[in-house]
C-alpha positions as CSV (number, residue, x, y, z in Angstrom):
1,X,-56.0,69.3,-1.9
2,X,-58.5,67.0,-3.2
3,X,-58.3,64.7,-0.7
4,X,-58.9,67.6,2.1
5,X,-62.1,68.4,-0.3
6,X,-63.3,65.3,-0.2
7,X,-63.3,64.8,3.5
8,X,-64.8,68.3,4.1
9,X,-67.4,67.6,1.9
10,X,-67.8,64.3,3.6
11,X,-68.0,66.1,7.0
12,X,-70.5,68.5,6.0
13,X,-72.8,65.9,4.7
14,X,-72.9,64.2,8.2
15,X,-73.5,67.7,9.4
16,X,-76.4,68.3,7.4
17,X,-77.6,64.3,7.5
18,X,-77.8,65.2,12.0
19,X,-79.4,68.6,11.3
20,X,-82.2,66.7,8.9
21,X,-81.9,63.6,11.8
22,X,-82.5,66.4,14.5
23,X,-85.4,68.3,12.3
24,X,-87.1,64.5,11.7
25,X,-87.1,63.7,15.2
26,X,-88.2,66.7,16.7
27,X,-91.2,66.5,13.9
28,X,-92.2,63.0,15.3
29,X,-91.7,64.3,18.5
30,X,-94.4,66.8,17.8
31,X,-96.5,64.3,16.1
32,X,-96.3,61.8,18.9
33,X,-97.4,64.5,21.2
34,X,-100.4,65.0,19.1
35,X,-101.3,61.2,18.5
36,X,-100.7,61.2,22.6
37,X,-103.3,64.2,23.1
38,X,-105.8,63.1,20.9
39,X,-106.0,59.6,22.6
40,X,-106.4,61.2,25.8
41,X,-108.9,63.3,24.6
42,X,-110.8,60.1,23.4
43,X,-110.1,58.5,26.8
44,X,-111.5,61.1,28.7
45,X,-114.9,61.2,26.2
């Protein structure tokens, strides 16, 4: 029974670890987006 407990738990931390990998990436995603727009806009000037 332990042993099944451990390797749950183990599996839900990856979960959560690709969830906060997922949330990470899609926030430098949206920063890269604004870096992206803002040297356009500088371009453009």
């Amino acid at each position: 029974m332990v042993s099944s407990f451990i390797a749950f738990t183990r599996g839900t931390r990856r979960n959560i670890f690709c969830l906060e990998e997922f949330v990470a990436n899609k926030g430098i995603i949206k920063e890269w987006n604004r870096i992206q727009s803002s040297t356009r806009k500088k371009g453009n000037r």
